[in-house]
LOBA-954527 format. One record per residue (C-alpha): residue number from 1; x, y, z. Coordinates in nm, 2 decimals. Example, Ala and Ser with C-alpha at 12.3 -4.5 7.8 and 13.67 -1.06 7.14 Angstrom:
# LOBA-954527
{1, {1.23, -0.45, 0.78}} {2, {1.37, -0.11, 0.71}} 
***
This chain:
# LOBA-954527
{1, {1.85, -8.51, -2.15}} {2, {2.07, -8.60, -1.86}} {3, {1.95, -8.49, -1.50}} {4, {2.21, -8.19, -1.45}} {5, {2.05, -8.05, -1.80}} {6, {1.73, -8.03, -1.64}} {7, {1.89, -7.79, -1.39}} {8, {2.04, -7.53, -1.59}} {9, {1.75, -7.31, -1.60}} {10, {1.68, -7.33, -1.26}} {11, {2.05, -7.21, -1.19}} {12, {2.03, -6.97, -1.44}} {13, {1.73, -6.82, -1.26}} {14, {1.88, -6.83, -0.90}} {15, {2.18, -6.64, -1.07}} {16, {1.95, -6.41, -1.24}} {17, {1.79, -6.31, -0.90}} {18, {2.11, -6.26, -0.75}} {19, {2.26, -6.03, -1.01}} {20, {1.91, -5.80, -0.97}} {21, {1.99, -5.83, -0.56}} {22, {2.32, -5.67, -0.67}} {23, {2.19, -5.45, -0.86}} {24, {1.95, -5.34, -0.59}} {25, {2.19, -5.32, -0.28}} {26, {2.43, -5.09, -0.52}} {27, {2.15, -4.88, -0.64}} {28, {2.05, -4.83, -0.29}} {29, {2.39, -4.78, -0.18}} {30, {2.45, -4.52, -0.45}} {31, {2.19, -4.34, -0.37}} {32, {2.27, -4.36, 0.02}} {33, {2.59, -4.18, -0.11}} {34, {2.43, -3.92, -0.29}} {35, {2.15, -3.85, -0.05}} {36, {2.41, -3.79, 0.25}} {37, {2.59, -3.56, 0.04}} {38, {2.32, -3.35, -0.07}} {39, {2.26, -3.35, 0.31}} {40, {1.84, -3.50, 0.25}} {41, {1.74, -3.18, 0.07}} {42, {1.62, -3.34, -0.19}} {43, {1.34, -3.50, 0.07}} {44, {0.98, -3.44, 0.05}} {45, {0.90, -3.23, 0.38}} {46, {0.67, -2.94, 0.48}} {47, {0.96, -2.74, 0.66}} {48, {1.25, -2.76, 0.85}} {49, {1.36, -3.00, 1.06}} {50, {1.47, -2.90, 1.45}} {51, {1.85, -2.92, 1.39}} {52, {1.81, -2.65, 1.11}} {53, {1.62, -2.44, 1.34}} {54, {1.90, -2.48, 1.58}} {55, {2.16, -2.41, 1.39}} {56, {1.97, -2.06, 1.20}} {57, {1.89, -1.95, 1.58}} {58, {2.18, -1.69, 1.53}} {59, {1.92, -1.50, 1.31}} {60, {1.63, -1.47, 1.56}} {61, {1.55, -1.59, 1.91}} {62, {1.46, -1.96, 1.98}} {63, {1.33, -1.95, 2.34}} {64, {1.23, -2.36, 2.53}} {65, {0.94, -2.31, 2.69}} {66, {0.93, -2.31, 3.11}} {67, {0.63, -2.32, 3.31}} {68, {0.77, -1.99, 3.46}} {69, {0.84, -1.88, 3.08}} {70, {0.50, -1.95, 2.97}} {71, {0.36, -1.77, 3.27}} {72, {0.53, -1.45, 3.20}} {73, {0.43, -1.46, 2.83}} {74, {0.10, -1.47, 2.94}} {75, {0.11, -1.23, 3.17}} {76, {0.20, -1.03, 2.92}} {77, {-0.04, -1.06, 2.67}} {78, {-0.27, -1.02, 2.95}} {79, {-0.20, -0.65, 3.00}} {80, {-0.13, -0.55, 2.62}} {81, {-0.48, -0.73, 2.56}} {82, {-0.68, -0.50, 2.80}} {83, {-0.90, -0.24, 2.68}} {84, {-0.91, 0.06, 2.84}} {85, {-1.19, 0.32, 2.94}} {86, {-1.33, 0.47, 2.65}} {87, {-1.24, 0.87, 2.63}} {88, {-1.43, 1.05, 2.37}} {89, {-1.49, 1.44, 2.41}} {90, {-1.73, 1.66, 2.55}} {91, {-2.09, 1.49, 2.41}} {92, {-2.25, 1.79, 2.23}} {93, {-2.63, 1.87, 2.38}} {94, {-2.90, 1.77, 2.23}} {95, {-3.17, 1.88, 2.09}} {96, {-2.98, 2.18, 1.94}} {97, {-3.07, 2.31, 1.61}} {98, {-2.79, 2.30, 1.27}} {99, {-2.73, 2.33, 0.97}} {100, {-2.95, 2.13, 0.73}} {101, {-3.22, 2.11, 0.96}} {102, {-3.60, 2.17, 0.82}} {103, {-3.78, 2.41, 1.03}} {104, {-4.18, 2.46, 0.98}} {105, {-4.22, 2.83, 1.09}} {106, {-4.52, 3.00, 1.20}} {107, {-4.69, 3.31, 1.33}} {108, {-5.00, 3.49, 1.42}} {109, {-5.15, 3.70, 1.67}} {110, {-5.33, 3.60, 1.91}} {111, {-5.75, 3.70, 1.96}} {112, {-5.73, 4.03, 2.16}} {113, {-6.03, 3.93, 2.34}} {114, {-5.86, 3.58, 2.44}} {115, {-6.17, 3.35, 2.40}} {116, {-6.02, 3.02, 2.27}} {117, {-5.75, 2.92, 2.04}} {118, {-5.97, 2.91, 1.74}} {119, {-6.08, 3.30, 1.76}} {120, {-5.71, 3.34, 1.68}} {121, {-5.63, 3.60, 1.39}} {122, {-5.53, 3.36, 1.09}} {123, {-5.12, 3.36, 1.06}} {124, {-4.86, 3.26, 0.86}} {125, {-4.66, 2.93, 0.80}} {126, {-4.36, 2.87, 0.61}} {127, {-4.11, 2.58, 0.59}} {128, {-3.76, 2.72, 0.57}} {129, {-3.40, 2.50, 0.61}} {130, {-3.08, 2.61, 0.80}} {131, {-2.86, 2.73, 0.56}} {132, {-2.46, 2.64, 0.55}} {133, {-2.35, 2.95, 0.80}} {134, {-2.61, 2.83, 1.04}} {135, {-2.87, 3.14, 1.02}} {136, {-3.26, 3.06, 0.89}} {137, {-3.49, 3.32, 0.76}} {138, {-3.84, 3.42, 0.94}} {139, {-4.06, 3.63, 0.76}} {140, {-4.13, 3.99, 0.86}} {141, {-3.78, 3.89, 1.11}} {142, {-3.52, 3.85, 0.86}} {143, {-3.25, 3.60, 0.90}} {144, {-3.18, 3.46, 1.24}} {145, {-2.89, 3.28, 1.39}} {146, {-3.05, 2.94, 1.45}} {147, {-2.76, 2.69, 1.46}} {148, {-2.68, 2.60, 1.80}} {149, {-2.98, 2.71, 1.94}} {150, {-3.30, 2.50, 2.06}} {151, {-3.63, 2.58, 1.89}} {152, {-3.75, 2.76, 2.24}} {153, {-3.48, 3.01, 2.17}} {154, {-3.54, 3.08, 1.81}} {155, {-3.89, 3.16, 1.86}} {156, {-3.78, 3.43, 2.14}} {157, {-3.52, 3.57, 1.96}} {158, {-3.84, 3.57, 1.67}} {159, {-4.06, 3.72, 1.91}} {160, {-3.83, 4.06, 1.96}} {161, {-3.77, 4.11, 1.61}} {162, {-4.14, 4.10, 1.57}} {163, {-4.21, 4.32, 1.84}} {164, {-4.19, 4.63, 1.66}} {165, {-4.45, 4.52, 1.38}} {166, {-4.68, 4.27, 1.55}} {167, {-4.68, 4.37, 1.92}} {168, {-4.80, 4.00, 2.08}} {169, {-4.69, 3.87, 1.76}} {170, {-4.68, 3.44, 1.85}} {171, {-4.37, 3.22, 1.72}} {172, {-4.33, 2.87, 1.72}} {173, {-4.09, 2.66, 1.55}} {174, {-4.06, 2.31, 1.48}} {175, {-3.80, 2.08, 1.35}} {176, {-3.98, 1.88, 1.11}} {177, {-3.67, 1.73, 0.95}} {178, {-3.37, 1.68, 1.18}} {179, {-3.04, 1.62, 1.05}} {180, {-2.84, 1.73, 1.35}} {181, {-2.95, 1.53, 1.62}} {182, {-2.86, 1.18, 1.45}} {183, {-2.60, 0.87, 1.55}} {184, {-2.45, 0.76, 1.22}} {185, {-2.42, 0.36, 1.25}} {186, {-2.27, 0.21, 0.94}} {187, {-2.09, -0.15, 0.89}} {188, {-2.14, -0.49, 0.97}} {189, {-2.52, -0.47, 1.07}} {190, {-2.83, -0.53, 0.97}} {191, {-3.01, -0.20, 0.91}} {192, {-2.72, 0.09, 0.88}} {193, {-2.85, 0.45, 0.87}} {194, {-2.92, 0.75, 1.09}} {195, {-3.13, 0.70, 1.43}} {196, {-3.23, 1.06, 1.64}} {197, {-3.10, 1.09, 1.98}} {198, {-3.37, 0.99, 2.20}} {199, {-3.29, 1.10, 2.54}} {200, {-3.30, 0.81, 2.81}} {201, {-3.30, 0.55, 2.53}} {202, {-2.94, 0.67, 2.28}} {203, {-2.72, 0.44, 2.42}} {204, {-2.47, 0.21, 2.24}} {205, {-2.66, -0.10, 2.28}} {206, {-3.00, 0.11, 2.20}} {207, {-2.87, 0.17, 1.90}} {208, {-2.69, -0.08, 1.80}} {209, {-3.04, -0.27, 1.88}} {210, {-3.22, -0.06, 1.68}} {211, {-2.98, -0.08, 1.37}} {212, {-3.05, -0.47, 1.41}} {213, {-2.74, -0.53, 1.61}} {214, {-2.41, -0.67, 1.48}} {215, {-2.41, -1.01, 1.25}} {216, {-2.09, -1.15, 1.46}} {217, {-2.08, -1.23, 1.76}} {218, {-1.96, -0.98, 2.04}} {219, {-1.58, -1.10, 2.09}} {220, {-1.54, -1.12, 1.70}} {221, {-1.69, -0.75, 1.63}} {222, {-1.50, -0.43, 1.67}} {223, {-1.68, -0.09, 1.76}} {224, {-1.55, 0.25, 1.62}} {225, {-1.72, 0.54, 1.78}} {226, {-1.56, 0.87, 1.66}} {227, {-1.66, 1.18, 1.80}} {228, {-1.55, 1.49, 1.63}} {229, {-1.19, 1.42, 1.56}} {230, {-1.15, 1.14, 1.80}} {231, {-1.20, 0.79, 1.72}} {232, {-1.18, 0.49, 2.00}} {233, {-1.21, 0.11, 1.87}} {234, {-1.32, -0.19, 2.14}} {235, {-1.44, -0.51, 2.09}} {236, {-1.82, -0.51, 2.15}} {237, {-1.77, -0.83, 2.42}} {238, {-1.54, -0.55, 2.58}} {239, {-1.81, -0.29, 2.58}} {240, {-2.08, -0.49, 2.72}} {241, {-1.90, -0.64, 3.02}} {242, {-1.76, -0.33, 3.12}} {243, {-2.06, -0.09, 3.06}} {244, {-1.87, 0.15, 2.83}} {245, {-2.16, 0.43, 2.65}} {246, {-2.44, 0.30, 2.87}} {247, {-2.52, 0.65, 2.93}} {248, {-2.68, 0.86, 2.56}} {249, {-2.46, 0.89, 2.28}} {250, {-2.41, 1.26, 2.17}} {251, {-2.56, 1.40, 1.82}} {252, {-2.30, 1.38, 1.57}} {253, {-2.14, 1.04, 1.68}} {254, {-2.06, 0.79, 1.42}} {255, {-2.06, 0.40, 1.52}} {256, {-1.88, 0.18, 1.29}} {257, {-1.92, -0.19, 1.34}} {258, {-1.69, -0.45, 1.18}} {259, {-1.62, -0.82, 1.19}} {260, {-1.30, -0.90, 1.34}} {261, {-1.12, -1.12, 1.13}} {262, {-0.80, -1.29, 1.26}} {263, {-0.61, -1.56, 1.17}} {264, {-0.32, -1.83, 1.29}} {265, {-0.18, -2.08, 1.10}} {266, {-0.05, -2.43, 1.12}} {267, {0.24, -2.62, 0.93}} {268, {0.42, -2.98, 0.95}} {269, {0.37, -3.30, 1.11}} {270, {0.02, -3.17, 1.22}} {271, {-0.35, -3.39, 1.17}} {272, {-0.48, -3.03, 1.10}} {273, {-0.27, -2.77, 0.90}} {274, {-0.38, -2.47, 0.75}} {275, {-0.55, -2.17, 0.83}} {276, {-0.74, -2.13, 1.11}} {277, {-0.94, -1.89, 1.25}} {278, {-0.88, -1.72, 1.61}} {279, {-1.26, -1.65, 1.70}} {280, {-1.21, -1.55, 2.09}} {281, {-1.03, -1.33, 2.33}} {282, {-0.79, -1.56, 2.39}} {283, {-0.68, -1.89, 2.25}} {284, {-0.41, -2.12, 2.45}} {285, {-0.13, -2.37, 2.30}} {286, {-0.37, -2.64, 2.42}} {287, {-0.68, -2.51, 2.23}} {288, {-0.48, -2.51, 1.92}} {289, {-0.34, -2.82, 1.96}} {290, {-0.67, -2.97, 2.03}} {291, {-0.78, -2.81, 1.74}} {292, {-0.56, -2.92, 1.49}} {293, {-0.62, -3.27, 1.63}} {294, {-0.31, -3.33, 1.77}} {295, {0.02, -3.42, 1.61}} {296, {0.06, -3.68, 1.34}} {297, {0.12, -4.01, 1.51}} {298, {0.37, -4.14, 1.19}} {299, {0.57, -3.79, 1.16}} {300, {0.54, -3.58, 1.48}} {301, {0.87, -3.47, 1.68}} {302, {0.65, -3.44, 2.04}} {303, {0.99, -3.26, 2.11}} {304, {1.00, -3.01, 1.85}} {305, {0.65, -2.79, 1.83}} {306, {0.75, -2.44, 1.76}} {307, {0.55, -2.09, 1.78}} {308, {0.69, -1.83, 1.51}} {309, {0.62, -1.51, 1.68}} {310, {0.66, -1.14, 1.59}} {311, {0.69, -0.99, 1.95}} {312, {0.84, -0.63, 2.08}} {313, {1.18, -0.68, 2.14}} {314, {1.24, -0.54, 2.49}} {315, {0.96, -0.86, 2.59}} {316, {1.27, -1.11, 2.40}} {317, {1.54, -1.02, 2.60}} {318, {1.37, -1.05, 2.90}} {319, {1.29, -1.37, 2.86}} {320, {1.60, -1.49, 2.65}} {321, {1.89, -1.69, 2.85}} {322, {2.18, -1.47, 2.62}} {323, {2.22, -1.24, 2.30}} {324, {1.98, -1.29, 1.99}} {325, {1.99, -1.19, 1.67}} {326, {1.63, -1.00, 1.55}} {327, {1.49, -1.00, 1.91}} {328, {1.13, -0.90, 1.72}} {329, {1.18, -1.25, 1.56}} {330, {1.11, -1.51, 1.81}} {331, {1.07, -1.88, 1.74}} {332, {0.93, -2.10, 2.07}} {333, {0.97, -2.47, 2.15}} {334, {0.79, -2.70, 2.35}} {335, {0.88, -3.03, 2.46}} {336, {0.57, -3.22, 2.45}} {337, {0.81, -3.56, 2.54}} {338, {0.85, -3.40, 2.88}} {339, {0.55, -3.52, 3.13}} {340, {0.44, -3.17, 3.20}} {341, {0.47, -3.03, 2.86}} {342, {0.05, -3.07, 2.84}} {343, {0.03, -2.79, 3.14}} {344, {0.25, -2.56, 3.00}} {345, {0.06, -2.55, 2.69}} {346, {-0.26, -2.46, 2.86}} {347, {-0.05, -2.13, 3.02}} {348, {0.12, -2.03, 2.69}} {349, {-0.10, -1.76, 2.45}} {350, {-0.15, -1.80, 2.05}} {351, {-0.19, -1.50, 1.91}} {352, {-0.31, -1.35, 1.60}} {353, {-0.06, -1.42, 1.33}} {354, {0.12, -1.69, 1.51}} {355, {0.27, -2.00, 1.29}} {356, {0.25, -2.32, 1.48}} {357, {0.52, -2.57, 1.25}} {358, {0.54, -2.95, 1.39}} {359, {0.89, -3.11, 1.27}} {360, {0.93, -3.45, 1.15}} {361, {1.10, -3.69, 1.40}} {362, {1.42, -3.86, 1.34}} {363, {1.29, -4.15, 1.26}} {364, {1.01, -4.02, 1.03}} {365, {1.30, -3.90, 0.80}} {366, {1.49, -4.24, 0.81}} {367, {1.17, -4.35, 0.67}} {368, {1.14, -4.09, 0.37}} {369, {1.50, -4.19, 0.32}} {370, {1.44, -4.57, 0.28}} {371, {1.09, -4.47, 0.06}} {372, {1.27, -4.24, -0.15}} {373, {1.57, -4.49, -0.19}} {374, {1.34, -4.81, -0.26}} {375, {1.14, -4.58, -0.56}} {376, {1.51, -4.45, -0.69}} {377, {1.61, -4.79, -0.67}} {378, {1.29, -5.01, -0.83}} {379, {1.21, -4.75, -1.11}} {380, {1.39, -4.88, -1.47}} {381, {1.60, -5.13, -1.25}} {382, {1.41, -5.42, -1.14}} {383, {1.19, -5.61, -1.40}} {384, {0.80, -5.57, -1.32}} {385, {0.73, -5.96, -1.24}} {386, {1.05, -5.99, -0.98}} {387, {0.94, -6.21, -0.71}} {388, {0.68, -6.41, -0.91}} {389, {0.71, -6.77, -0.91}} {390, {0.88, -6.91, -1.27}} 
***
């Protein structure tokens, strides 16, 4: 075998290698081609990037945050977030008898001679319940009106029916089963049911405390007290700090106690998307970034942090620099690149329902493009052992 022999593997190898190189750069190339034409949307991504935002911003209101901006937002949701005085009707008196109520009845006459209360002539006793139309029946006395009436004034009225057969005739009633003078508290608490009206000791925290308060905590629980017809919702954080219903609540109220359940969400180049719960009165951009640990160091646009916001409209155009499209449809951007994008974050409000969407940076989708490319490119084209030493 003559020394140039010996070679001809060794060239055939290098030219081997060369013609997979080929192979490679026009793959790639190919693929370059038919990636820029189908304008990257066949990329992996978790939403749009910032220049399709831009461009769709005919179709809603995209609104760069400004410390002023920020400010005014927040002033905003300042005064549509303030509860006001609570305004129920006229409480009802208590102590008042109604329908439903067990009354125990009785009467006798009293010893003529007036010794003691246990020389009294034997009477009678009966246990009789307020019918539907509010009137009871008293023996010897017929039916009564009782509804609306304390038990003091039933046994008068009692006393002068009684007059004509039992001169001195004695009355007295007692409620022995009172369905009248009652709080209703139902929902999220511990022991839901009916509690009486004590007077001095009825408030909304009495009760509440006596139903085993509520299982959230007060800026996550919503109070309904309905009175009559009426109906007025607070949070219970609301209540206590401004000493709403301190005073008795009146027979006949209802209290319904529920969990207040709300919600933002988070999307993109985030360390933390998903659901999250809002669980206070107020939540800023800086809270929410803390809490979805900050933006992803390998994707994140610092430039391009958007809030998708359902707002009133007349609030958009005030704060818009021209015409929009929906103005209830408002998307906002932060530029976290600029050095005092951190502050304006701690001004600007989440609120309930807000999307918070992170878009990939530039670069970051270069990088999808070459990875996307080099797995196009190695998969059925390149052998498995290219690169290994022959």
């Amino acid at each position: 075998m003559t020394l140039s022999g010996a070679f001809t593997p060794i060239r055939a190898m290098t030219l081997s290698r060369r013609r997979w190189r080929a192979v490679l750069t026009g793959s790639l190339a190919g693929s370059l081609v038919s990636l820029t034409l189908a304008g990257c949307s066949t990329l992996p991504d978790a939403g749009p990037s910032a220049g399709a935002i831009e461009r769709a911003a005919g179709r809603f209101a995209l609104i760069d945050l400004t410390p002023d901006l920020a400010a005014r937002v927040d002033n905003f949701v300042t005064r549509q977030r303030a509860e006001g005085p609570v305004e129920l009707p006229p409480r009802r008196q208590a102590g008042l008898v109604g329908p439903g109520d067990l009354l125990k009845i009785v009467i006798w006459q009293p010893n003529p001679a007036g010794v003691s209360v246990a020389a009294d002539r034997p009477g009678l006793e009966t246990n009789t319940r307020v019918g539907i139309d509010g009137t009871v029946s008293i023996p010897y006395a017929g039916r009564l009106k009782a509804a609306g009436h304390t038990p003091a004034a039933i046994e008068q009225a009692a006393s002068v029916r009684l007059a004509a057969q039992m001169p001195n005739a004695q009355v007295a009633v007692l409620v022995t089963q009172d369905l009248t003078n009652n709080i209703v508290v139902q929902g999220d608490v511990a022991k839901p049911g009916r509690y009486p009206v004590v007077p001095g000791s009825s408030g909304l925290l009495d009760v509440l405390a006596e139903a085993g308060g509520a299982h959230t905590p007060d800026r996550q629980t919503l109070v309904r007290v309905t009175r009559g017809s009426t109906s007025v919702t607070r949070t219970l954080s609301h209540l206590v700090e401004a000493h709403e219903l301190e005073t008795d609540l009146a027979p006949g109220d209802r209290i319904l106690v529920e969990p207040r359940q709300r919600f933002f969400y988070a999307f993109g180049a985030v360390n933390r998307a998903g659901e999250q719960a809002y669980d206070a009165d107020d939540i800023t951009l800086a809270h929410t970034l803390a809490r979805l640990q900050g933006l992803s160091d390998n994707l994140a646009d610092p430039a391009s942090v958007f809030i998708y916001r359902r707002q009133p409209a007349d609030l958009t155009r005030q704060l818009a620099a021209g015409p929009v499209g929906d103005p209830s449809r408002v998307i906002y951007r932060l530029n976290l690149r600029e050095a005092g994008g951190f502050f304006v974050s701690q001004t600007f409000p989440v609120l309930p329902d807000d999307m918070i969407y992170v878009s990939d940076a530039p670069v970051a989708e270069a990088a999808k493009v070459f990875q996307v490319l080099t797995g196009i490119s190695f998969v059925g084209a390149v052998p498995r052992n290219m690169g290994a030493p022959y």
